[in-house]
C-alpha positions as CSV (number, residue, x, y, z in Angstrom):
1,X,175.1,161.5,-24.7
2,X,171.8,159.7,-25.8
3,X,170.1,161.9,-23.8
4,X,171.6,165.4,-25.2
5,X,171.2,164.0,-28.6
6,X,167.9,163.1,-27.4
7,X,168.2,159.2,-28.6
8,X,165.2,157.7,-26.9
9,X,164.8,155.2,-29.6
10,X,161.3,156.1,-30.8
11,X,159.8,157.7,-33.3
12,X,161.7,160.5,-34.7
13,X,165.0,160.6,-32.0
14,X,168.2,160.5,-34.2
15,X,170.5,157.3,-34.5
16,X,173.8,159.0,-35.0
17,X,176.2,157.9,-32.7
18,X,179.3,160.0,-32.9
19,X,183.2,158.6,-33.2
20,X,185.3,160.6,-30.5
21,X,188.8,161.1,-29.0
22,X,189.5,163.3,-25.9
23,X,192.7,163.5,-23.8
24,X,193.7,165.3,-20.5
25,X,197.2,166.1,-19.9
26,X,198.9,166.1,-16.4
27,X,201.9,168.4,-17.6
28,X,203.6,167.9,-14.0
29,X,203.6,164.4,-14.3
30,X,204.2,164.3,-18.1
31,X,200.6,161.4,-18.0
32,X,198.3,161.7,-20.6
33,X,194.8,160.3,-20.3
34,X,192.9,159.3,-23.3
35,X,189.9,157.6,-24.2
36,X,188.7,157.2,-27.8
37,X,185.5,155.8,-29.2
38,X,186.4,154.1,-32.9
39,X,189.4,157.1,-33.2
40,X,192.6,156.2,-32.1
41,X,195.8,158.2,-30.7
42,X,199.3,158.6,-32.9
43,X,201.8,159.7,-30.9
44,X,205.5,159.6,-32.1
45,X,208.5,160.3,-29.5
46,X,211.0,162.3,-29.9
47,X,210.9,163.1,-33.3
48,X,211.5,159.1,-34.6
49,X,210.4,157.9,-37.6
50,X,207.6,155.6,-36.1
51,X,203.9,156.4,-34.9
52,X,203.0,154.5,-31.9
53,X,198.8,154.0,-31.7
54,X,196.7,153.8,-28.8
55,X,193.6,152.1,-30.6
56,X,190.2,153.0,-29.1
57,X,187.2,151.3,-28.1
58,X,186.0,150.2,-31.3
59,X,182.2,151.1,-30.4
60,X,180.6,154.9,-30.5
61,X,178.9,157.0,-28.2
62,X,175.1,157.2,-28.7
63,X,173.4,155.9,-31.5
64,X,173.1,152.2,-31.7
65,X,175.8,151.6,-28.6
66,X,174.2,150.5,-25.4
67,X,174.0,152.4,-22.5
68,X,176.1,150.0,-20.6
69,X,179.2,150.2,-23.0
70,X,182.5,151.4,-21.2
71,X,185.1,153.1,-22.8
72,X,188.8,152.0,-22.3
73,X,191.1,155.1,-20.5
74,X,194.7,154.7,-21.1
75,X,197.4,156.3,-18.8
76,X,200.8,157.3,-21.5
77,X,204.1,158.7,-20.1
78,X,205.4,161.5,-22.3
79,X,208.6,162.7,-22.8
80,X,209.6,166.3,-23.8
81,X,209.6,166.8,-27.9
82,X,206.7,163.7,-27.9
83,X,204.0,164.5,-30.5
84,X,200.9,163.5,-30.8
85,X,197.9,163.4,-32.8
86,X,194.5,163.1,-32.7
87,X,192.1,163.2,-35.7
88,X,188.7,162.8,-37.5
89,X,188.3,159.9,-39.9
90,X,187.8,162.7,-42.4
91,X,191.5,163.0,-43.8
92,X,191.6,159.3,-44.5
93,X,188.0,159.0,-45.8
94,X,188.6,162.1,-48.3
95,X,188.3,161.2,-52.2
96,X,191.3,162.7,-54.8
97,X,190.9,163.8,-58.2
98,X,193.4,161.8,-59.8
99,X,192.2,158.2,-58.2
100,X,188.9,158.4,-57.3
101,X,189.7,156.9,-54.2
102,X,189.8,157.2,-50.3
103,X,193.2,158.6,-49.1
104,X,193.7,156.4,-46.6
105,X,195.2,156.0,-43.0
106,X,198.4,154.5,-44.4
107,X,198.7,157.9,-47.1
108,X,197.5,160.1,-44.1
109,X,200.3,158.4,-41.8
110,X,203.0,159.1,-44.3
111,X,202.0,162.8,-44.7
112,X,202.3,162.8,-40.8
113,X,205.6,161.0,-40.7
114,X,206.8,163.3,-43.9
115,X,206.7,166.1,-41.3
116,X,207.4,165.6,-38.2
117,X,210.3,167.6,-37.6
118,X,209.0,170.7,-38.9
119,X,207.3,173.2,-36.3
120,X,203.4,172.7,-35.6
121,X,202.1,175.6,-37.5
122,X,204.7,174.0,-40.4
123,X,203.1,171.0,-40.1
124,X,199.3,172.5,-40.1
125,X,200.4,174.2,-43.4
126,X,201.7,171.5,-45.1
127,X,198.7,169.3,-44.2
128,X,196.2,171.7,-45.9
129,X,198.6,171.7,-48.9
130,X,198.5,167.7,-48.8
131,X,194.7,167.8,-48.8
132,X,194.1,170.4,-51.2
133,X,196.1,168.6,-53.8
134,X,194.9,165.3,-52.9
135,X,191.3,166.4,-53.5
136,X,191.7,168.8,-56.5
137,X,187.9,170.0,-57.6
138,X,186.2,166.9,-55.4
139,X,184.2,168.0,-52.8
140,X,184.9,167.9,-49.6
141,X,183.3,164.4,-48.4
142,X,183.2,164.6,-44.7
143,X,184.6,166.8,-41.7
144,X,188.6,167.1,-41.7
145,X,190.0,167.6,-38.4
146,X,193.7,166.9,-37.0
147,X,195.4,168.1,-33.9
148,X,198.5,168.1,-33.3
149,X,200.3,169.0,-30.2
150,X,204.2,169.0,-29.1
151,X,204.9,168.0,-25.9
């Protein structure tokens, strides 16, 4: 990555490392792969009421991490009707009108939780609708991204 983002460390070369999570899905086996640098996994089964984290290697890629750093992959069994999520800190880290203050991870987990037996594209809608109230007129403070996918 240090080298894309060419990060030699000199001069003018950029400093941003970058907070990731990616995931491969072996759909045969029902395995999911994932590896996450500072951004974790929710996944809750079956529809419960509970969000199970995978936490992630609390480091980023490029930027300031060395080149040695190793990122932790963790092999998860899924079941059929298993959601999970993956997300930018951008939900959590947006500012609302009425409080002048971060939503949170615990507010963004309820918002999750709040609909997890709706459909996906339910879900996506309501989500928007959370953030758009939550922020009012503030602007948008960071990138906003969640994925959510239905096993």
């Amino acid at each position: 990555m240090k080298k894309i983002l060419h990060q030699s460390g000199k001069g003018n070369s950029t400093s941003d490392g970058m907070d990731i999570a990616i995931c491969a899905f072996n759909k045969e086996m029902n395995l999911l792969e994932y590896a996450g640098a500072n951004r974790p996994i929710w996944i809750i089964r079956n529809g419960n009421s509970a969000i199970e984290e995978t936490k992630a290697t609390k480091a980023a890629i490029g930027g300031y991490t060395t080149d040695e750093q190793e990122f932790i992959k963790h092999k998860i069994s899924l079941q059929k009707n298993d959601t999970i999520y993956l997300f930018s800190d951008g939900f959590a880290d947006q500012f609302g009108v009425t409080e002048n203050k971060k939503l949170k991870t615990r507010k963004f987990k309820e918002a999750i939780l709040e609909n997890i037996n709706k459909s996906m594209s339910d879900q996506k809608t309501n989500l928007d609708s959370f953030m758009e109230n939550w922020k009012g007129n503030m602007e948008q403070t960071d990138d906003i991204l969640v994925i959510g996918i239905r096993v």
